[in-house]
N, C-alpha and C positions, 0 to 999 in steps of 0.2 A: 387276266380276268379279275373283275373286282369281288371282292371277297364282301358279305355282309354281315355273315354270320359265323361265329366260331366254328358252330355245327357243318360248317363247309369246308372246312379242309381236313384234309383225309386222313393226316398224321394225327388229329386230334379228335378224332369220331367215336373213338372207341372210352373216350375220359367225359366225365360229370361235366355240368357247366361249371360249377366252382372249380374244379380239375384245369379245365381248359382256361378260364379266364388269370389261374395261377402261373400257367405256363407262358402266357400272352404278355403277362406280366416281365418275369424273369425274360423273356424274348427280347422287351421295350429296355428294360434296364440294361440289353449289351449294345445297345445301340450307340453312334459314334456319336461324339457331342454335335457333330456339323449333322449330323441328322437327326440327333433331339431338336434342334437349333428348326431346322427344316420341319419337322413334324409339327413344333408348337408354331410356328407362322404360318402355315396352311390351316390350321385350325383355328387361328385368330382370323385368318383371312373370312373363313366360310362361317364363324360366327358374327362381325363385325356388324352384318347389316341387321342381324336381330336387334344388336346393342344399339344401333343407332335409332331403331324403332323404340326401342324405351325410352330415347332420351325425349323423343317427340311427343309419346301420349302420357298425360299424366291421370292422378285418381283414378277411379275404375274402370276408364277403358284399359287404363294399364294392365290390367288382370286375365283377359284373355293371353294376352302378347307375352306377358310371364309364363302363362300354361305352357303357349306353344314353345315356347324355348326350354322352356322343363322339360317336354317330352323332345323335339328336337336336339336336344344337347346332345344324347349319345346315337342318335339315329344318322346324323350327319359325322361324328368324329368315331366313333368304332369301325367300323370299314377302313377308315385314313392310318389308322391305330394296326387294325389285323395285317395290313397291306403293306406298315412298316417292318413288324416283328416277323412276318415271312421270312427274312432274312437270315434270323437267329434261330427260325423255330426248331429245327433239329437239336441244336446245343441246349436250347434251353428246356427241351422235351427229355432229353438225357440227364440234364442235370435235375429237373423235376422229379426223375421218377428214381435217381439214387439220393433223393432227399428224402422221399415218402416212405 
């Protein structure tokens, strides 16, 4: 199941959003380099066609397409993001909370 919102998994319901997006963190940082590797090209993938819409419109129509990519940026790679550090989230929940 795809995950969109930190507030949806269940190990992390009970911690702050700052709480949780530190732990998502530390989750992303055990991750193996062939799946750092993998996580940033699927997100270069799913942004590209934004970037290629900037190179097309210039002066102010460019300014909408800026907005939408501002607020698209993390509406499209957080989910890609939570759905990597799944993987760690145990370790990195344990080691979060003998840090704090």
């Amino acid at each position: 199941m795809l995950v969109f919102f930190s507030s949806q998994i269940n190990a992390l319901k009970h911690l702050k959003i700052r709480d949780r997006q530190a732990v998502i963190a530390i989750s992303l940082s055990m991750l193996s380099p062939v799946n750092k590797v993998l996580l940033r090209i699927i997100k270069l993938l799913l942004l590209s066609p934004l970037f290629l819409i900037f190179a097309v419109f210039e002066g102010w129509l460019l300014i909408p397409f800026l907005l939408l990519g501002g607020l698209c940026y993390p509406l499209l790679t957080t989910p890609i993001e939570i759905n990597f550090a799944k993987k760690h989230l145990c370790e990195a929940l344990t080691q979060y909370t003998k840090g704090a």
